[in-house]
Phi, psi and omega in degrees: 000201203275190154283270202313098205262145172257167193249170184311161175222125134004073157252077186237355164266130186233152215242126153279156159210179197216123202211144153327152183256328160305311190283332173304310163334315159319293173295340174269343172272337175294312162322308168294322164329290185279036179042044168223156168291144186287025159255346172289316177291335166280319180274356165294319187301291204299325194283292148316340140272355164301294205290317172311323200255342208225001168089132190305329154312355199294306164349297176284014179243353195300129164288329217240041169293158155300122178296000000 
């Protein structure tokens, strides 16, 4: 993984898609490049854009937590 280890995350939802088959390729040699898996790398996108929109705290702003 990076030098910066992120802590584990809650994985139990899961997201499908439909990508060019050259560019998934692309993408998975980039991936390898940088020694992380591309689910380590969507959820890094995805993490960062959460965080980009809604500020880092979103979580602890959240209305709709689980009990």
């Amino acid at each position: 993984m990076s030098a910066m280890t992120m802590p584990k995350e809650n994985r139990t939802a899961r997201l499908t898609l439909l990508i060019d088959p050259e560019k998934k390729a692309a993408f998975e040699k980039l991936c390898k490049a940088e020694d992380v898996t591309p689910s380590q790398k969507v959820r890094q996108f995805i993490r960062e854009y959460v965080e980009q929109r809604l500020g880092e705290d979103w979580r602890e702003r959240r209305t709709d937590k689980p009990e």
